[in-house]
GUPA-638413 format. One line per 8 residues: number of its first residue (from 1); their letters; for each residue y negated, z, x negated of C-alpha. Coordinates in steps of 0.001 Angstrom, whole numbers, plus 524288, in hexadecimal, padded with zeros to 5 digits. Each point is the difference from the previous one (the first is absolute). Layout:
! GUPA-638413
NUM	a	Y Z X  ...
! end
This chain:
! GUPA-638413
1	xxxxxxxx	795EB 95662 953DA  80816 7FD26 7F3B4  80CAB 803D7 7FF01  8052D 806D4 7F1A0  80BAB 7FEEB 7FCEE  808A1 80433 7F471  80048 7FA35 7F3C6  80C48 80012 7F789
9	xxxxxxxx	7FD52 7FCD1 7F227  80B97 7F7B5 7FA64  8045C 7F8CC 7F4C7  7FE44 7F263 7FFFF  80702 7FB0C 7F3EC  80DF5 80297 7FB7B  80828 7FC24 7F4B4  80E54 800E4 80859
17	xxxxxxxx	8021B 80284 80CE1  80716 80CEC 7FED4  7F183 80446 7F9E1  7FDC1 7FB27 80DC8  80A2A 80772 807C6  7FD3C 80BEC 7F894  7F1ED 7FFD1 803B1  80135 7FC60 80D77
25	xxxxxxxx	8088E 80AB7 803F0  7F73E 80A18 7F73E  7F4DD 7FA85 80955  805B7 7FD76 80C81  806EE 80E11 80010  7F318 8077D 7FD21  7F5DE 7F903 80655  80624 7F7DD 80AE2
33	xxxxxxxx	7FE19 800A3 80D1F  80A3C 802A9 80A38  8031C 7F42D 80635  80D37 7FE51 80B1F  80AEF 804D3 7F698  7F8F5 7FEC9 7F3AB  7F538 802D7 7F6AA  7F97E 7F3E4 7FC0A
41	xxxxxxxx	7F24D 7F989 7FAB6  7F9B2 7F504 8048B  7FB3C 7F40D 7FB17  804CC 7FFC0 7F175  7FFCD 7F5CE 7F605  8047C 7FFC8 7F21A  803CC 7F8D0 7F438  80BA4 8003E 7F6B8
49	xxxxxxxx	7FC2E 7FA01 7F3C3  80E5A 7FD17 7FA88  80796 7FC9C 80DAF  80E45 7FEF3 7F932  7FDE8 80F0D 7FD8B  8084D 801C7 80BB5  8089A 80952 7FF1F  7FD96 80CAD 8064F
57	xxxxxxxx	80625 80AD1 7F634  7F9FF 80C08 80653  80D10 808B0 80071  7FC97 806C9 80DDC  7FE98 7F26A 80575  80C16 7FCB5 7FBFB  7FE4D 7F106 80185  80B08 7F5B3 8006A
65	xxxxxxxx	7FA51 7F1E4 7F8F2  80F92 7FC77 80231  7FB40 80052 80E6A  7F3D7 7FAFB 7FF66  805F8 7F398 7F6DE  8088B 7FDE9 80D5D  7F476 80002 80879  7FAD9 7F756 7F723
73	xxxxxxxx	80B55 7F63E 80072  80042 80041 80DCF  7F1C7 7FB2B 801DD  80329 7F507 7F7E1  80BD4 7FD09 807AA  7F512 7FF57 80CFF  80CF4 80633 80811  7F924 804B2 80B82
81	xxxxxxxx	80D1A 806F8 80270  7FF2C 80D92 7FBB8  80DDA 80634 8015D  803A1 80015 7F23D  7F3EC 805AC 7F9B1  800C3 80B44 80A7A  80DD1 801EB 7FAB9  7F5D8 8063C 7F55A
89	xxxxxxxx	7F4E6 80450 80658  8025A 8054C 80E21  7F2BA 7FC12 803D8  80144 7F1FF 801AC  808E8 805DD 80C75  7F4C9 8036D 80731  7F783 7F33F 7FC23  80B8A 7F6C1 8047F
97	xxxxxxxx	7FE7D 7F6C7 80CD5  80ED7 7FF97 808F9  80346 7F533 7F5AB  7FD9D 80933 7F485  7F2CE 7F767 7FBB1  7F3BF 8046B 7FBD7  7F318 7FD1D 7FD76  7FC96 8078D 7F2B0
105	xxxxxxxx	80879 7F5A9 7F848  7F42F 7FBD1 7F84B  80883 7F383 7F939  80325 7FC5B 80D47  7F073 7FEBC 80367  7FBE6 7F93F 7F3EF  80B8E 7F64E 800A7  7F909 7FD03 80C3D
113	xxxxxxxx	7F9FD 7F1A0 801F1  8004E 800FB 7EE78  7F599 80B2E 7FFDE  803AA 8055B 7F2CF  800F3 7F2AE 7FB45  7F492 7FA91 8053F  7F8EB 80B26 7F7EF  8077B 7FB17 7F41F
121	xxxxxxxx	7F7E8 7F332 8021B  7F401 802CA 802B2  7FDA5 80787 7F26E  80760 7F42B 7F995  7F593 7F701 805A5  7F46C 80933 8007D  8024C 80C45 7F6CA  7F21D 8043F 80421
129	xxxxxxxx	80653 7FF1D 80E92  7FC13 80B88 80A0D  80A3D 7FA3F 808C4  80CA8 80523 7F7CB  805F6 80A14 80AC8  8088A 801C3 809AA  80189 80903 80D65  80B00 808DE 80314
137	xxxxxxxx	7FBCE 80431 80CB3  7F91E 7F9DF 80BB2  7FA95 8091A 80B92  803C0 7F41D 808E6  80EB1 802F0 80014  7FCEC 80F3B 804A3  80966 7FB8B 80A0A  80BDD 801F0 7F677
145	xxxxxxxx	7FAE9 80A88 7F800  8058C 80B58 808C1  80BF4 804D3 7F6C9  7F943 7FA98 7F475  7F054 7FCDF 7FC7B  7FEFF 7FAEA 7F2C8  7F716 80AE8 7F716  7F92A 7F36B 7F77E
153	xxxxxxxx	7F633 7F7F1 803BC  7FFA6 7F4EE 7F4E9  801DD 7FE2F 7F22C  7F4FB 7F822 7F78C  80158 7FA1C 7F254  7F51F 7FB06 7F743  7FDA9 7FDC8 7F2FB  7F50D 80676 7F6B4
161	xxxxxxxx	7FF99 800F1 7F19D  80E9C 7F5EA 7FF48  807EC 80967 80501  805CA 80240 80D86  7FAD6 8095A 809C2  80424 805B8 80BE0  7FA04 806DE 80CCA  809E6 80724 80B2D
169	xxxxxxxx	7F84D 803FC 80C2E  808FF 809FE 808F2  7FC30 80622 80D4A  80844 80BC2 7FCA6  80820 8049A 7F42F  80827 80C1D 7FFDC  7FEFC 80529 7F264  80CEE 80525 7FCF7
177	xxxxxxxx	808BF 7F5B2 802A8  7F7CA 7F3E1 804F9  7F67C 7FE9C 7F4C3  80ACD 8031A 7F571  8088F 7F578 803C3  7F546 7F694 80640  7F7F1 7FED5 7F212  80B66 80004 7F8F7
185	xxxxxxxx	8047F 7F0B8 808DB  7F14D 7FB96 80055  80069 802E7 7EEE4  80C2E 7F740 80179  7F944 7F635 8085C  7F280 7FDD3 7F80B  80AE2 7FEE4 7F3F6  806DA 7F59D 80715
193	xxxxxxxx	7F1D8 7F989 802A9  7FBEC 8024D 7F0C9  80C00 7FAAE 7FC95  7FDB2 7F1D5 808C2  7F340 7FF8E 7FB45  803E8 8026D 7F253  7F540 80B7B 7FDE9  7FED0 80D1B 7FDBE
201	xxxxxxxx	80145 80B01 807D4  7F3F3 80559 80587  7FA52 80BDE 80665  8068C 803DD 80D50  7F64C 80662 80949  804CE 80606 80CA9  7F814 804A9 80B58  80646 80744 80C23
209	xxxxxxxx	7F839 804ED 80AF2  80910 80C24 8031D  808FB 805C0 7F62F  80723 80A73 801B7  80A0A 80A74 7FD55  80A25 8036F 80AEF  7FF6B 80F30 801AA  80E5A 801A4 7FC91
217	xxxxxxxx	7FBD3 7FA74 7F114  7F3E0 809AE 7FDC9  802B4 80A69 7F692  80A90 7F81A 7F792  7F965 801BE 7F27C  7FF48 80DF0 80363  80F9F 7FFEB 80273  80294 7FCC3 7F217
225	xx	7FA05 80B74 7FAE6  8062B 808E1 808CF
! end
């Protein structure tokens, strides 16, 4: 017997990603289903034609690029030590180890055994390569994941058309303040790439296979009106 299941019409192609955050939370809000402490959709992918668009102006959002730009700085530092970022976002308390580490330091992953680097390369040597990515979580280390389970998979570059493109694959995205600040370092990262390669920037396309709004951020657009 076949099972039917909804189908949630979505955008696929954005110019910016507050076009992005916008939509999402339009979508998620009215059609999404109930899921733990959120509403959320499942299995979404998109692309955002002109990835430096980062900024997320949306007034009810109220987003902080002075914070993200931090966030940004500390991945490149690949500090696994999370004590001063928490300093602005109280988050990181909950994600730290007894040593105040944690896992969701992206830099700190692709610093490991010259990941990023190695990337670098293989599109110098082969900029027809398929081989151009690198991994941000592995399932094997489950073992330390308990305060912290990184929300990306991997991160894919490739070349088309001479200019630089990029691929994020994520297990789970909260909308309001993980994708906001996440596509606004990955944007940063496939410019850093671009930049090494001495190309273009690219399309970004991002896939997620559960994001989400936490309940206490539904009904914010409506707030501004009130």
């Amino acid at each position: 017997m076949a099972i039917i299941t909804k189908w949630i019409p979505t955008r696929i192609e954005f110019d910016n990603a507050q076009e992005v955050f916008e939509h999402l939370y339009e979508l998620i809000s009215t059609t999404g289903t109930k899921y733990q402490d959120t509403k959320c959709l499942f299995n979404i992918g998109f692309t955002i034609l002109f990835p430096m668009r980062n900024n997320i102006e949306t007034k009810w959002r109220n987003w902080k690029q002075d914070y993200a730009e931090k966030e940004w700085q500390w991945y490149l530092s690949g500090n696994k030590n999370a004590e001063e970022i928490a300093k602005e976002a109280k988050i990181w308390h909950k994600c730290m180890d007894i040593n105040g580490n944690v896992n969701s330091n992206y830099g700190n992953t692709w610093k490991l055994k010259h990941q990023l680097q190695y990337a670098i390369n293989e599109l110098i040597t082969n900029p027809e390569s398929r081989r151009a990515f690198i991994t941000l979580s592995d399932a094997k280390n489950r073992w330390n994941f308990e305060n912290d389970t990184p929300c990306t998979y991997a991160i894919n570059f490739y070349i088309e058309g001479n200019r630089l493109h990029m691929n994020v694959m994520m297990r789970s995205n909260d909308l309001w303040y993980g994708f906001c600040n996440d596509q606004y370092c990955f944007s940063k990262l496939q410019e850093l790439v671009a930049k090494e390669l001495n190309l273009p920037i690219g399309h970004y396309y991002h896939f997620v296979n559960n994001i989400h709004i936490y309940n206490k951020f539904l009904n914010k657009n409506n707030e501004s009106e009130i």
